[in-house]
C-alpha positions in Angstrom: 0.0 0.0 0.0 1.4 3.3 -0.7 -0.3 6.4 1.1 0.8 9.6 -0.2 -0.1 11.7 1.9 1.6 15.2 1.0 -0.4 17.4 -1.1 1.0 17.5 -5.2 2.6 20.5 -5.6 2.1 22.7 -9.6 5.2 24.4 -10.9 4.5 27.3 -13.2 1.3 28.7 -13.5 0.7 27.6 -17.4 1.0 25.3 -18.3 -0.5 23.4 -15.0 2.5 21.0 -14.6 2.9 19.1 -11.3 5.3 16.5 -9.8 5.0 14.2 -7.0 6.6 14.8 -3.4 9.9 14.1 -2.7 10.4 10.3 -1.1 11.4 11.7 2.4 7.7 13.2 2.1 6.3 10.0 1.4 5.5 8.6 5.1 4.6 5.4 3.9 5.8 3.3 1.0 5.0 0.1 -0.7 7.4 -2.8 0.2 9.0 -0.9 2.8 10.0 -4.3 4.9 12.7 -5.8 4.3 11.9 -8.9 6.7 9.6 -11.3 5.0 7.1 -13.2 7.0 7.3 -10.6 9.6 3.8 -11.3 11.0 4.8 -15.0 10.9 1.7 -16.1 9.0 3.4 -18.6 6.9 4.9 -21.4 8.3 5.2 -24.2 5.5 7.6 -26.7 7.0 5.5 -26.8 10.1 2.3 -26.5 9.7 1.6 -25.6 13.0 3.5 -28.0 14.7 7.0 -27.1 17.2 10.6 -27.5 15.6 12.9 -28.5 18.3 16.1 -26.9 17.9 18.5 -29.0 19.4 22.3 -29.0 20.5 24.5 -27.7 17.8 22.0 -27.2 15.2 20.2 -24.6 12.8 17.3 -24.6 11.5 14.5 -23.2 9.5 11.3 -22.9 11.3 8.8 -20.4 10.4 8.8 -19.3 6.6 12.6 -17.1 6.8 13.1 -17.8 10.6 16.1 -19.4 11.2 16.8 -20.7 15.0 20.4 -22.1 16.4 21.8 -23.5 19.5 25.3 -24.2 19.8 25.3 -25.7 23.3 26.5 -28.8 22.5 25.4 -30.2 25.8 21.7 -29.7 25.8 19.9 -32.5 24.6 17.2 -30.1 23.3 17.6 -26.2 23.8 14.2 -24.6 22.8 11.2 -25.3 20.7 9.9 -23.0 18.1 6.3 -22.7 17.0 3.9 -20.6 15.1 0.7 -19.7 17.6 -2.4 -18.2 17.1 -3.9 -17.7 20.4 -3.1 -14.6 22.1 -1.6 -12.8 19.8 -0.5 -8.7 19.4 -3.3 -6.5 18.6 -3.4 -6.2 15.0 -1.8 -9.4 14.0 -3.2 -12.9 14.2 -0.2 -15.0 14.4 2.8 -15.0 15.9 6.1 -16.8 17.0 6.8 -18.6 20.7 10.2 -20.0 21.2 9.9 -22.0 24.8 12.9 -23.5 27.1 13.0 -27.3 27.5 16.1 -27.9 28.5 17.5 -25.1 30.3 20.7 -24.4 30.4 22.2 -22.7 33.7 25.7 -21.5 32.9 26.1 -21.1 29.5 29.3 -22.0 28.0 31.5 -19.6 26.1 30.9 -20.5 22.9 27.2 -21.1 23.3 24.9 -19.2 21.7 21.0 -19.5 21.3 18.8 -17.2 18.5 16.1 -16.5 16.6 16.4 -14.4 13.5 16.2 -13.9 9.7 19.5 -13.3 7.0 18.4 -10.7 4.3 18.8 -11.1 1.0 21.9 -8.7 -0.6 19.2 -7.0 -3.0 16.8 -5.7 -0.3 18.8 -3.9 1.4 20.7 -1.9 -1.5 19.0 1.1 -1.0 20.1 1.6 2.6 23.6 2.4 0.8 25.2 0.3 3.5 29.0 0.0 3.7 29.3 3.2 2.1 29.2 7.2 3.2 25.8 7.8 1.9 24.4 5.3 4.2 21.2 6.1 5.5 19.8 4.9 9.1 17.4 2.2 8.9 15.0 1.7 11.8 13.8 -1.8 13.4 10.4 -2.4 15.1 9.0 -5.6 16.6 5.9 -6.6 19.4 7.5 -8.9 21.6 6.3 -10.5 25.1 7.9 -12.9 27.6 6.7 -14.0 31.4 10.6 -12.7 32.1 11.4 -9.2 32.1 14.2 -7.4 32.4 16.7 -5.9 29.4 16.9 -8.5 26.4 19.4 -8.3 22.8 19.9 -8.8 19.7 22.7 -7.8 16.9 22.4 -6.6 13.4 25.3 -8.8 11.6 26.6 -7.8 8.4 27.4 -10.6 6.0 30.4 -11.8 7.1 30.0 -11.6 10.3 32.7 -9.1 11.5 30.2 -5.9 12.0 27.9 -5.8 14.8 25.1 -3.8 16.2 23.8 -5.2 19.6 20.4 -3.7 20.3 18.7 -3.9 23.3 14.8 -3.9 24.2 13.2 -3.8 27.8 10.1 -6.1 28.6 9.0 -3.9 31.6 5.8 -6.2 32.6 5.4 -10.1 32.7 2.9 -11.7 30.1 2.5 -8.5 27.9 2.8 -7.6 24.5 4.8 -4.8 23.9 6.1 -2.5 21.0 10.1 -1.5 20.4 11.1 0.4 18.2 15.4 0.4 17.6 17.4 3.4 15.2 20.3 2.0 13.4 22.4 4.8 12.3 24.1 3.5 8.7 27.4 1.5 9.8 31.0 2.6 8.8 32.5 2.1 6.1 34.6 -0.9 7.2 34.7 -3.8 7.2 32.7 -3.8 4.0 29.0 -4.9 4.1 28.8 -7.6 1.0 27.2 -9.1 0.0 28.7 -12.6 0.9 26.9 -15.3 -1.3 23.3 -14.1 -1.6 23.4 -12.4 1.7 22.9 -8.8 2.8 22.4 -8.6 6.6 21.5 -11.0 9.4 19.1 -9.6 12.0 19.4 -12.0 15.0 17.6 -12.1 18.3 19.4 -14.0 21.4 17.7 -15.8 23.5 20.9 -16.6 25.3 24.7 -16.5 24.5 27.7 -16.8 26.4 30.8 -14.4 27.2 32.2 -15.2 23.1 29.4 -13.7 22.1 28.2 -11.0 24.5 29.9 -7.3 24.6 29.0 -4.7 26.7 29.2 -2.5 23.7 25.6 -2.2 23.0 23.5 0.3 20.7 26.6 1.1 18.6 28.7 -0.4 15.4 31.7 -2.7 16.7 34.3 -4.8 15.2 33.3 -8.1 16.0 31.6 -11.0 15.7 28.9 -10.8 19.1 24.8 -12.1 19.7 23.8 -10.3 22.9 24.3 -7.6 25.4 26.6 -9.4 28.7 24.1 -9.8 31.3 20.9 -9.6 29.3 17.9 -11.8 30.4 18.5 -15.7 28.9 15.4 -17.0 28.2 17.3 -20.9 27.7 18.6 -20.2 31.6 14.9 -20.5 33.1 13.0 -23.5 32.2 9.6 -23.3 30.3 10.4 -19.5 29.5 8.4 -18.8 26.6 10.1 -15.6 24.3 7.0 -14.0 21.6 7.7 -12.0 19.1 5.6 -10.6 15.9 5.4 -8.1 14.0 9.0 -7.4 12.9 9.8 -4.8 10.6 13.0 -3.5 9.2 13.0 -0.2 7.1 15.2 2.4 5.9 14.1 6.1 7.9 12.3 6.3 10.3 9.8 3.8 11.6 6.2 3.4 10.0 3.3 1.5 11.2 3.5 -2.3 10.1 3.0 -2.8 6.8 0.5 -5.9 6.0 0.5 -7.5 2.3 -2.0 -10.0 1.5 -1.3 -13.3 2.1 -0.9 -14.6 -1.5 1.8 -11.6 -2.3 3.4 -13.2 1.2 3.5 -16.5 -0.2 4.8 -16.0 -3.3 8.1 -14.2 -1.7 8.7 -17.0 0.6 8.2 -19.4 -1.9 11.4 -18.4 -3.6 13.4 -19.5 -0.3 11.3 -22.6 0.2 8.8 -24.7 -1.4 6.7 -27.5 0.5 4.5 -30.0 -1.2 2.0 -32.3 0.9 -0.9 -34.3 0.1 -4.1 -32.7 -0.3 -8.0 -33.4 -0.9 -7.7 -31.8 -4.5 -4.7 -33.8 -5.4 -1.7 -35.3 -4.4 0.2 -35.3 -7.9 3.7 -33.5 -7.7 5.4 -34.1 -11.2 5.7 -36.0 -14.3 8.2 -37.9 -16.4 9.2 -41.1 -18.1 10.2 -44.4 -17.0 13.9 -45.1 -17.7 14.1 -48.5 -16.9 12.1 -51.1 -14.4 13.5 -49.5 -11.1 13.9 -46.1 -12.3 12.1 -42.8 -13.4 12.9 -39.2 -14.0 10.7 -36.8 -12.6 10.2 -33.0 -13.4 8.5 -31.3 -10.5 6.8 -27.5 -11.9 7.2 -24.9 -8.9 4.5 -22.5 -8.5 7.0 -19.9 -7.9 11.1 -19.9 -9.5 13.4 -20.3 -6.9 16.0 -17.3 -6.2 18.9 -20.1 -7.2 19.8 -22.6 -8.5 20.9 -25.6 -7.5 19.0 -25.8 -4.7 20.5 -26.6 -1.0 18.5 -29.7 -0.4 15.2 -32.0 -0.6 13.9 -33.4 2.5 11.2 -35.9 3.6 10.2 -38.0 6.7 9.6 -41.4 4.9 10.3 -41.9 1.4 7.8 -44.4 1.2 5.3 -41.1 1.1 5.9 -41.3 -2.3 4.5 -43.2 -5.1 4.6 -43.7 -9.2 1.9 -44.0 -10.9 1.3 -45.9 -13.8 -1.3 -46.5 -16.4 -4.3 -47.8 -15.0 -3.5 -46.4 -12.7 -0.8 -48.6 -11.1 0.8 -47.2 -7.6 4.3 -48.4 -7.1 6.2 -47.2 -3.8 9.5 -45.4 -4.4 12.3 -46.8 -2.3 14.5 -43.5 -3.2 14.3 -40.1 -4.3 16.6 -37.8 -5.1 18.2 -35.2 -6.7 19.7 -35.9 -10.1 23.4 -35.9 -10.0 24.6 -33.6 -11.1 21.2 -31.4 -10.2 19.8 -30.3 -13.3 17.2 -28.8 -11.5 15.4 -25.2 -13.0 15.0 -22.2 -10.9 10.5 -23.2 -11.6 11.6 -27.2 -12.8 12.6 -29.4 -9.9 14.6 -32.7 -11.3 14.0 -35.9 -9.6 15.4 -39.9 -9.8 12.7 -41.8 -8.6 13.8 -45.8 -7.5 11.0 -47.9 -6.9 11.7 -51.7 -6.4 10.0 -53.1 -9.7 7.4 -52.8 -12.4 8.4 -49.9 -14.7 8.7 -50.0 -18.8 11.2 -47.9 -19.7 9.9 -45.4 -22.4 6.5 -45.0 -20.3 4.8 -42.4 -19.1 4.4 -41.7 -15.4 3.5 -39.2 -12.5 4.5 -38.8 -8.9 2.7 -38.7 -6.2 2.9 -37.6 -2.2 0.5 -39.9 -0.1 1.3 -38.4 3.2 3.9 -35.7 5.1 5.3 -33.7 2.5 8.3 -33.3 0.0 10.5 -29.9 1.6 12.6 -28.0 -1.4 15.0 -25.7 0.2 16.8 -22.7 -1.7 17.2 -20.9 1.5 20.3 -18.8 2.3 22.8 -20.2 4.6 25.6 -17.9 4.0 27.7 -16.2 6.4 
């Protein structure tokens, strides 16, 4: 939505000639955010259901959302879940992350987050790394039963820049707005991109002494999380850490700025793709037999990914999957996976489908997904 709100100004007198306002007179423009999924309404890998981040792992949760612990002695850190029952006014979703193994002295090296890397290309016009750089401005609802000072860092791309913000949650059990100012960084170390990546925007919800400065609200040299001595939500077990409504634009801060779903969707699509079975139809992709245990598959995407090749494909079971045949015949695939080398298409997935027996090379067949669901990840993990 674009609101242009300052009146259109006519040069001359004759001819009547007028031109728009000048963009810092523009309070609010279209695509402003440059987090994606920042009212956490999509959540395709879940569904719903809690990711449990787990020692010495990262992970996509939410649609964008990427969680880590590094504590390579909890058995299982935190959860993360999309919720919809109590959530900010003016949103209907949001994000929990929840304790389950707490973890009372954090380690040096330990460090626990939630947060999103931006893409190179949506940040460009915050001139970032050089001496036009303009401020940007970061706002977020966030609620926790703790309260006390809490942090977070914006990271540039290779992780050598740092800007630990911190946030108050003043009152147990209630949502609350922040808004942070991020001046434009120095010129050095240089902001990117590295691979696809632009920026990381982290928030910790605990992180030992490696990663925790007391340098907060400024630009250091440095790789750091979290402010030393801010609240650690993985410390106290069954702490629950809410946050939705995350927005990150350049100027000053706006109000939040909702796109329809569909326009949602299609953005995140580009990072991640999830096909399960459905009422309306469970076939994924077409292709031809190439001999009696083999078929190649071409999957259409509804949306091209930003790159090619792809991460990764995941599933629970590959026995989710069947060919079909004429007839229609169901056989149960024993493998799939991605060609080798991939010669997978930013909107073509390329598969190898094994099944045991019962193909004729030469003919015709279509893949199915009979339960769970086929993950295609494109998402960035660099930096």
């Amino acid at each position: 939505r674009t609101d242009l709100t300052a009146e259109l100004t006519f040069v001359d007198e004759a001819p009547q000639l007028w031109q728009f306002p000048e963009p810092e007179d523009v309070t609010e423009g279209f695509m402003r955010n440059k987090i994606m999924n920042g009212d956490m309404r999509l959540d395709q890998r879940g569904n719903g259901a809690a990711f449990t981040i787990s020692g010495e792992e990262t992970e996509i949760t939410l649609d964008r959302w990427r969680a880590r612990s590094s504590d390579v002695g909890a058995g299982s850190a935190f959860t993360i879940q999309q919720l919809t029952d109590s959530p900010p006014p003016g949103f209907s979703h949001y994000l929990r992350a929840t304790t389950v193994d707490d973890i009372a002295v954090l380690a040096a090296s330990d460090t626990n987050q939630i947060g999103q890397p931006i893409p190179y290309d949506s940040i460009v016009d915050l001139d970032w790394g050089r001496a036009t750089g303009r401020k940007a401005t970061l706002s977020f609802s966030v609620r926790s039963p703790l309260t006390g000072t809490f942090s977070g860092v914006m990271l540039n791309p290779f992780t050598d820049l740092s800007y630990v913000f911190t946030y108050t949650i003043p009152t147990a059990n209630q949502w609350v707005r922040r808004t942070i100012s991020i001046p434009a960084p120095p010129t050095s170390p240089p902001f990117g991109p590295n691979g696809d990546v632009g920026l990381h925007l982290i928030f910790s919800l605990g992180a030992g002494s490696t990663f925790t400065t007391t340098s907060v609200n400024q630009w250091i040299q440095g790789n750091f999380r979290a402010q030393n001595g801010q609240v650690s939500v993985v410390s106290t077990m069954g702490a629950t850490w809410d946050i939705s409504g995350v927005q990150l634009e350049a100027g000053n801060a706006t109000t939040f700025e909702y796109l329809p779903i569909a326009m949602q969707q299609e953005m995140a699509y580009r990072f991640t793709q999830v096909f399960r079975q459905s009422a309306d139809a469970n076939i994924i992709g077409s292709g031809v037999a190439v001999s009696t245990t083999q078929a190649l598959i071409s999957v259409p995407l509804p949306v091209p990914l930003h790159r090619v090749p792809i991460n990764f494909i995941s599933f629970i079971s590959v026995s989710d999957f069947e060919v079909v045949r004429t007839g229609p015949t169901e056989i149960t695939a024993t493998d799939v996976a991605l060609l080798s080398p991939d010669q997978s298409l930013a909107s073509n997935l390329e598969l190898l489908v094994t099944v045991a027996a019962g193909l004729t090379a030469g003919e015709s067949v279509l893949l199915q997904v009979d339960a769970n669901a086929l993950v295609i990840d494109a998402e960035l993990y660099d930096g």
